[in-house]
Backbone as a printed PyTorch tensor [residue, N CA C, xyz], in Angstrom:
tensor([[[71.8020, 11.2810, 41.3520],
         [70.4070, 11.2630, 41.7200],
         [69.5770, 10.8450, 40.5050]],

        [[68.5790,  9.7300, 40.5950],
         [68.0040,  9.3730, 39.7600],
         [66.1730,  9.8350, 39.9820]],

        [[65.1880,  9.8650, 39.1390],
         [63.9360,  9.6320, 39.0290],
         [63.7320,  8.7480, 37.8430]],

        [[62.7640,  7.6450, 38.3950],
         [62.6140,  6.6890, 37.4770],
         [60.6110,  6.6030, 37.2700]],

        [[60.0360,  6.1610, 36.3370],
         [58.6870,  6.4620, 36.0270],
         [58.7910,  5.5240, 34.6820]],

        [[57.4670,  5.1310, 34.4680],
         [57.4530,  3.9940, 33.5250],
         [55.8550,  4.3670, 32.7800]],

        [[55.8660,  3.8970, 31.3070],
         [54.4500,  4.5040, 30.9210],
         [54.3250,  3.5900, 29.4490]],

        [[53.2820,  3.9800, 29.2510],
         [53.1620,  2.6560, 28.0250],
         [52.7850,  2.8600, 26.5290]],

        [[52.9510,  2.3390, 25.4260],
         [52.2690,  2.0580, 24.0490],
         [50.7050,  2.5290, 24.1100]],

        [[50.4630,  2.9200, 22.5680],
         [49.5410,  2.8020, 22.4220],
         [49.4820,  3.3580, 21.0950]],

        [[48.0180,  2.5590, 20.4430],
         [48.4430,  2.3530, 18.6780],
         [48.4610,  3.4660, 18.2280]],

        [[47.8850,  5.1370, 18.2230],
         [48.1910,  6.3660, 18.0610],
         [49.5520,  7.1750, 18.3900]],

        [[50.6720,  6.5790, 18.8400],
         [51.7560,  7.2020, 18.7010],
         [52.4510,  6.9780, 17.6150]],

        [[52.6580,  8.3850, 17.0810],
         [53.5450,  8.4320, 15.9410],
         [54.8610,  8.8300, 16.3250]],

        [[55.3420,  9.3280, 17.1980],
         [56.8160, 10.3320, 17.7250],
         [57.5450, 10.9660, 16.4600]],

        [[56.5940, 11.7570, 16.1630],
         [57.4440, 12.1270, 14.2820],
         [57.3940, 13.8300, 14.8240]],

        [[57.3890, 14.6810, 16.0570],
         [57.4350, 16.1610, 16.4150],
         [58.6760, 16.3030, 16.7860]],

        [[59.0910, 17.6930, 15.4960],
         [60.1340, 18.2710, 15.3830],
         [61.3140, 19.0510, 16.6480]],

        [[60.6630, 19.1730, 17.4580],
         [60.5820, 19.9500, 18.8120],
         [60.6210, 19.5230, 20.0060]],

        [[59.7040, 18.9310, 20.1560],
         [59.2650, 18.4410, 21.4480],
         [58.8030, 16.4180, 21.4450]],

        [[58.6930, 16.3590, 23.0680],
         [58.6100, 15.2700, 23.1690],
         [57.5810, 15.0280, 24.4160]],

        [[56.6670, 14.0520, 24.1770],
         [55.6540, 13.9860, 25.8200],
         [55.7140, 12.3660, 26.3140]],

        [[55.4680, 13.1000, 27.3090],
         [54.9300, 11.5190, 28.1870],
         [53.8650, 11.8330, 28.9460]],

        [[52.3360, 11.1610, 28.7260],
         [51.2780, 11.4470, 29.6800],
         [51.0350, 10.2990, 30.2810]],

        [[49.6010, 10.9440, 31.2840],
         [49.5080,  9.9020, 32.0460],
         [48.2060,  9.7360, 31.9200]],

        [[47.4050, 10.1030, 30.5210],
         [45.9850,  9.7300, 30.1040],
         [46.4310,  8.6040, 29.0750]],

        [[45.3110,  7.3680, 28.9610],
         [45.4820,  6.4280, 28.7020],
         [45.0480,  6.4910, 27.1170]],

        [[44.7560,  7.5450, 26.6750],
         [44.0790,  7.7070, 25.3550],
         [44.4430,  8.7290, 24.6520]],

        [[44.9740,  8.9290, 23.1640],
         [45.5920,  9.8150, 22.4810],
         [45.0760,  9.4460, 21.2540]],

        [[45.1860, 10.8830, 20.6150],
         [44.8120, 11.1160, 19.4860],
         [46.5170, 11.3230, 18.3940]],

        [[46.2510, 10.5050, 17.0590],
         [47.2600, 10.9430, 16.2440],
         [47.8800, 12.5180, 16.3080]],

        [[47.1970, 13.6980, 16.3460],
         [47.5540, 14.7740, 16.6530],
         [48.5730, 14.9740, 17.6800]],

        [[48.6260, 14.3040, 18.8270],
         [49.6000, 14.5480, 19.8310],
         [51.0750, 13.7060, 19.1850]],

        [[51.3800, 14.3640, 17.9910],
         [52.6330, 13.8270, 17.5190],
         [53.8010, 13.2980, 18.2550]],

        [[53.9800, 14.2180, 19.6690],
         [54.8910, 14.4040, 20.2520],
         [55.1720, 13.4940, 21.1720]],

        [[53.8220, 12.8090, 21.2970],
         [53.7840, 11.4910, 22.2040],
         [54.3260, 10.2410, 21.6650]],

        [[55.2260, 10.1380, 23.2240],
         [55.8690,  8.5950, 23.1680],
         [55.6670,  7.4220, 24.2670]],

        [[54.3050,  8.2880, 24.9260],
         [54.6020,  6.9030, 26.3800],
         [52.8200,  7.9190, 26.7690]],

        [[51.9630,  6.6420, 26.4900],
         [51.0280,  7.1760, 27.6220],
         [50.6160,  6.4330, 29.3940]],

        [[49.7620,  6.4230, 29.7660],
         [49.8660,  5.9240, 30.9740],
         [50.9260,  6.4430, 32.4180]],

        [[51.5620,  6.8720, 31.9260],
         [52.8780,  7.7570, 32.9900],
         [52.3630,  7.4790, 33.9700]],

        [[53.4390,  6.7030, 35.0060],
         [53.0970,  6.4890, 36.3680],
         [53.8740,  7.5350, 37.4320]],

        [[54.4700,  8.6620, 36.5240],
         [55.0430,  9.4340, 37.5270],
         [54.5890, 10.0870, 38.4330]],

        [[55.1570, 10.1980, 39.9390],
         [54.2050, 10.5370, 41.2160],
         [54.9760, 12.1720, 41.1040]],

        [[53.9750, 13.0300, 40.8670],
         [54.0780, 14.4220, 40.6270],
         [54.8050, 14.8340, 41.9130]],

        [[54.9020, 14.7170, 42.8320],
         [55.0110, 15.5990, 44.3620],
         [56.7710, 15.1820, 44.2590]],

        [[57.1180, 13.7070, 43.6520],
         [58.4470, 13.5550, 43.8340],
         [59.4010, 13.7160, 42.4950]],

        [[58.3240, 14.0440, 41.9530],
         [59.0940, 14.7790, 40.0710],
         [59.3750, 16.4000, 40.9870]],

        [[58.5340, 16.8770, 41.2660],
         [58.7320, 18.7260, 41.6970],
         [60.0790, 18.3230, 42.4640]],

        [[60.4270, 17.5390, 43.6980],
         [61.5920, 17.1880, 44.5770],
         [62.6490, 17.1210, 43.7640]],

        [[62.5950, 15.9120, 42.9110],
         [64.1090, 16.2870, 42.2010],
         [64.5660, 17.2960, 40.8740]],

        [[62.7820, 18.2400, 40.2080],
         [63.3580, 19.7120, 39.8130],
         [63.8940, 20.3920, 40.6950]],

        [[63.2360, 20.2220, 41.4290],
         [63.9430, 21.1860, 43.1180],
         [65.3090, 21.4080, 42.9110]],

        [[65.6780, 19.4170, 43.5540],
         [67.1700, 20.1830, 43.5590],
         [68.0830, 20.4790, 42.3310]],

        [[67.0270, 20.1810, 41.3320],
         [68.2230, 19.7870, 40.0570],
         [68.3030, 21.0250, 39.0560]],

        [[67.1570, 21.8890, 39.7060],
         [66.7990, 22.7880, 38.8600],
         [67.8140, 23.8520, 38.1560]],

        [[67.9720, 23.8390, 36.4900],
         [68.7150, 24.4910, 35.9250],
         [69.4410, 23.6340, 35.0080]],

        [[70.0520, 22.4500, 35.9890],
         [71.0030, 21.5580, 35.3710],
         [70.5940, 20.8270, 34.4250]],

        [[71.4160, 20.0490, 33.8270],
         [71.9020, 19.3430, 32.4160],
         [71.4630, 18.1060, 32.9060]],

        [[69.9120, 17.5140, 32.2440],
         [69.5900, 15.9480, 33.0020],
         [69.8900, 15.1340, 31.7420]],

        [[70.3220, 14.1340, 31.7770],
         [70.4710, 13.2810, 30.9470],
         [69.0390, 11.6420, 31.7130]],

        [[68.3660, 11.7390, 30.2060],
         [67.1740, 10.7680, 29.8910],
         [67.4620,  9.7670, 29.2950]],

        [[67.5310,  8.4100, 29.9540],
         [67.2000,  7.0100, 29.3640],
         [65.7250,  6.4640, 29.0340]],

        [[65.6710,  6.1390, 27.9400],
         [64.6620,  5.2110, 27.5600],
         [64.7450,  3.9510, 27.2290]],

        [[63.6600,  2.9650, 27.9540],
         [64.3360,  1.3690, 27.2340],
         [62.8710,  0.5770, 27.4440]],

        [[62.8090,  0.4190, 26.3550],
         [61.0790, -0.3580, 26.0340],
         [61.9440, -1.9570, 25.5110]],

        [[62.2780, -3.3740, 26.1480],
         [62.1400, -4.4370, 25.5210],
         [64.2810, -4.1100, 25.6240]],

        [[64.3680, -4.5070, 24.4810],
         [66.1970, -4.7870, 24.4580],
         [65.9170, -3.3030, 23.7080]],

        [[65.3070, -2.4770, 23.5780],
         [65.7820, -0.8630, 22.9690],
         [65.8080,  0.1830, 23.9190]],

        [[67.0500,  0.9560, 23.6320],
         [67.4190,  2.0060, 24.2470],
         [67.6730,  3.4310, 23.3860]],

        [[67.5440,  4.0590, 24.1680],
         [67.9430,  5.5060, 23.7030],
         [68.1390,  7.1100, 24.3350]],

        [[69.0400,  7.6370, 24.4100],
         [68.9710,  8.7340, 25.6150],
         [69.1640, 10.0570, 24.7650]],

        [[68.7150, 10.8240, 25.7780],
         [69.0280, 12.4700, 25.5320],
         [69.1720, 13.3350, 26.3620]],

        [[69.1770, 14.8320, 26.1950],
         [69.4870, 15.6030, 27.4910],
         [68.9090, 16.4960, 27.4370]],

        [[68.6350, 17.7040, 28.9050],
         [68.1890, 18.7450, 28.7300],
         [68.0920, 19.3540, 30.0210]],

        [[67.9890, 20.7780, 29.8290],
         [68.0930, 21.3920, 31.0520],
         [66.5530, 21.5380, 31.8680]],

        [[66.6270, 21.1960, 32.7130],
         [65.4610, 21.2950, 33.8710],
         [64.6550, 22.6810, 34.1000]],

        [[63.4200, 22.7410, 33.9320],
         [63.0460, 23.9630, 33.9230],
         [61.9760, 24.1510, 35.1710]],

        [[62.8210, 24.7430, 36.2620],
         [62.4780, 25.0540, 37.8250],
         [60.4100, 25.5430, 37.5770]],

        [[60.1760, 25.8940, 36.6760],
         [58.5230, 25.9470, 36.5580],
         [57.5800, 25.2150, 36.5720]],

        [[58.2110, 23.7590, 36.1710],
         [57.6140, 22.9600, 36.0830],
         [56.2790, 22.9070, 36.8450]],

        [[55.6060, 22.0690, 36.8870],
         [54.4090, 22.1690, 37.4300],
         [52.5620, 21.6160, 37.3530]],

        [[53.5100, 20.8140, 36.0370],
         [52.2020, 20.0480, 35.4910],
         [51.3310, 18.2430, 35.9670]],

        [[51.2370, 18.1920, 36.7740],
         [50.3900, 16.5300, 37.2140],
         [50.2020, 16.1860, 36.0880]],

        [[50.2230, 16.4020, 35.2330],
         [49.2840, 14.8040, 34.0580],
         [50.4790, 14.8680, 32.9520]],

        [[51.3740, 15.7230, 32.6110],
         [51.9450, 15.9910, 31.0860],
         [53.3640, 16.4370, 31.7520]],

        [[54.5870, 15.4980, 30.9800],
         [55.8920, 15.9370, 31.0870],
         [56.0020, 16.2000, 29.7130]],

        [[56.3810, 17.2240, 29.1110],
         [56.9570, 17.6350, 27.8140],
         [57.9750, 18.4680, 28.0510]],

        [[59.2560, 17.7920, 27.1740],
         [60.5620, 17.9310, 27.1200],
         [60.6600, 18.7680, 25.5870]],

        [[61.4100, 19.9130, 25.3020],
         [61.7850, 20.8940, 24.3150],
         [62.6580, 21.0140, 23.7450]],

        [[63.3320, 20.8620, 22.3810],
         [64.5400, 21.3320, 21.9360],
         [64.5890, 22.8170, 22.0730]],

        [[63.6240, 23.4280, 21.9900],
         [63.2860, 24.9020, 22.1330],
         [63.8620, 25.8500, 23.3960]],

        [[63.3820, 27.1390, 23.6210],
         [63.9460, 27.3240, 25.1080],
         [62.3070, 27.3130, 25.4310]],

        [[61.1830, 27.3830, 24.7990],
         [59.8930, 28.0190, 24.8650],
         [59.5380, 27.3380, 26.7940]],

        [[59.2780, 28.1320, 27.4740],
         [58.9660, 27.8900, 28.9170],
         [57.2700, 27.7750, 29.0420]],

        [[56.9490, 27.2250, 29.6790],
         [55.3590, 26.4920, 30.4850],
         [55.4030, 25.7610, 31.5910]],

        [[54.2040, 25.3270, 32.1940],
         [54.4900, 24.7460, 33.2800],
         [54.0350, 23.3360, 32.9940]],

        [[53.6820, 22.9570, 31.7650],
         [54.3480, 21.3940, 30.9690],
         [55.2870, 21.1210, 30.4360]],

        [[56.3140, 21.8060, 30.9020],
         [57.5560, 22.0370, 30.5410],
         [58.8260, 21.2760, 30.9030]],

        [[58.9960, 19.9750, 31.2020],
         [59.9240, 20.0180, 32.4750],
         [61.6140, 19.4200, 31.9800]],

        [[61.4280, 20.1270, 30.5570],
         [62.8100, 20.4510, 29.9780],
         [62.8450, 21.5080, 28.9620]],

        [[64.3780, 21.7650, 28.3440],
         [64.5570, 22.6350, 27.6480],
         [65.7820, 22.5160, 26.7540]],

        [[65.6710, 23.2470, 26.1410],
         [67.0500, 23.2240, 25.4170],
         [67.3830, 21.3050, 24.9060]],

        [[66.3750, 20.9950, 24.9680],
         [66.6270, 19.0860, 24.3030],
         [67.6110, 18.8800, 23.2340]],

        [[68.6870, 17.4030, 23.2770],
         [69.0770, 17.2720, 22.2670],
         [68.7260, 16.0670, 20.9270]],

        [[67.4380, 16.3210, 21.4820],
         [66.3860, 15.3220, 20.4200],
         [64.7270, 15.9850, 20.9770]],

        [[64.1150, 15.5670, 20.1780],
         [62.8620, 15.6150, 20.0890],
         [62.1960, 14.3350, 19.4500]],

        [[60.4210, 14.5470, 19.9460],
         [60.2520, 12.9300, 19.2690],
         [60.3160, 12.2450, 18.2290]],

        [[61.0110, 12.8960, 16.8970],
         [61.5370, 12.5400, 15.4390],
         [62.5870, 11.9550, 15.6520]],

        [[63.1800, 12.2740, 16.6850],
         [64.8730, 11.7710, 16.8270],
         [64.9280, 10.6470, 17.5760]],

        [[64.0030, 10.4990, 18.2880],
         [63.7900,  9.1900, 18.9800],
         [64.1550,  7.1570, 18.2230]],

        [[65.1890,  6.6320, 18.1990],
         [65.2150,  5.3110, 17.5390],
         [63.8560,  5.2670, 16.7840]],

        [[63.7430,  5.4330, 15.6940],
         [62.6420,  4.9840, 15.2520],
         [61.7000,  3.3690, 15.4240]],

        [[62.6660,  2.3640, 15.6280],
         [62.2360,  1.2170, 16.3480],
         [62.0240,  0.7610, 17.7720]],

        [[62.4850,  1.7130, 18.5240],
         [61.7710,  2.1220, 19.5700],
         [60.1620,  2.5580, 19.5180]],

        [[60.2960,  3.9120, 18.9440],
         [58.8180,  4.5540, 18.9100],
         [57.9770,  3.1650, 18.2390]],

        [[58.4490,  2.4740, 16.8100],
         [57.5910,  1.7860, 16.9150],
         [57.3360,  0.8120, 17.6970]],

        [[57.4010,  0.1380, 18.6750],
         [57.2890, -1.0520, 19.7300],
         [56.8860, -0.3040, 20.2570]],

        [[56.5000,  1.5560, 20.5660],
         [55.8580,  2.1530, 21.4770],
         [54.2630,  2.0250, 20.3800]],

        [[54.1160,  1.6080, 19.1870],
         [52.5490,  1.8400, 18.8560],
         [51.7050,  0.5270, 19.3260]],

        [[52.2170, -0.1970, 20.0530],
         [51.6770, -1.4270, 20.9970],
         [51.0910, -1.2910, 22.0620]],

        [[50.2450, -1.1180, 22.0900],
         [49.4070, -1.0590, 23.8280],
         [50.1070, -1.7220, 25.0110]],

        [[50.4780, -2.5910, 24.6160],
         [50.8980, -3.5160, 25.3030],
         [52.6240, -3.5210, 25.8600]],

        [[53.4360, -2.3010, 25.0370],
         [54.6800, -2.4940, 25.7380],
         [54.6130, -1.8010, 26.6450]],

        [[55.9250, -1.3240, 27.6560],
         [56.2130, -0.3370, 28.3660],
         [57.3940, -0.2560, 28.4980]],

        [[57.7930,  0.8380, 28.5020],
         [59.0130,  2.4130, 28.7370],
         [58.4490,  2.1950, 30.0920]],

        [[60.1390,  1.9570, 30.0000],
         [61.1510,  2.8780, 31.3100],
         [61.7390,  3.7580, 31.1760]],

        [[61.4740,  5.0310, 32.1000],
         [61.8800,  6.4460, 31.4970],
         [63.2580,  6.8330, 32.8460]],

        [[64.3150,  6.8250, 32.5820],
         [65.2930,  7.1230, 33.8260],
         [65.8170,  8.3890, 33.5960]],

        [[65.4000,  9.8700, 34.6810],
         [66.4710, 10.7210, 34.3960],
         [67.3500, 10.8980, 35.2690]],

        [[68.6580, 11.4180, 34.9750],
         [69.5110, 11.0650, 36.0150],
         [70.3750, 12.4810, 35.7120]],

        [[71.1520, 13.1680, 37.1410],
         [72.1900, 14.0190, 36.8200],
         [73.4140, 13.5090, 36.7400]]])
């Protein structure tokens, strides 16, 4: 089972957070949101909750691929989820309902660093695939 969602650059992403990782779906960020790697998120909330639904608990493994770069990671699904505008993924166990991972085996420091950068372009876009 796959969910697929796509979101874009923009010249304020740094992806340098130790922890965590985001993808929004506001078109405007501040350097502070370290954690950001994709704004614009076109993910349709009602069918992100469907496949926590069924997936909830399990081990999702995340593709990313902006241009010829790739990069994946994993994490467990956290059934609380619950947020419309903000997916943030955790190496942590820390639970919220912008939460919609845990236990990550990267965060946005770990991210290809030449990836993140082709993400400080307005102009690219991430494809975000998670899959069980």
């Amino acid at each position: 089972m796959k969910f697929i969602f796509y979101c874009y650059g923009h010249e304020n992403i740094l992806g340098t957070h130790r922890t965590t990782l985001e993808f929004t779906k506001d078109p405007d960020v501040t350097k502070k949101g370290d954690c950001i790697i994709g704004v614009r998120a076109d993910f349709d909330y009602i069918k992100l909750r469907e496949f926590v639904k069924k997936n909830s608990g399990k081990m999702i493994r995340a593709e990313i691929i902006a241009g010829d770069l790739k990069d994946e990671f994993s994490f467990f699904l956290n059934s609380c989820f619950s947020d419309k505008n903000e997916i943030v993924i955790r190496k942590t166990c820390f639970n919220s309902e912008r939460t919609l991972g845990i236990g990550a085996d990267k965060a946005a420091m770990d991210i290809n660093r030449a990836l993140v950068e082709m993400m400080e372009d307005g102009n690219s876009k991430m494809e975000v695939v998670l899959k069980t």
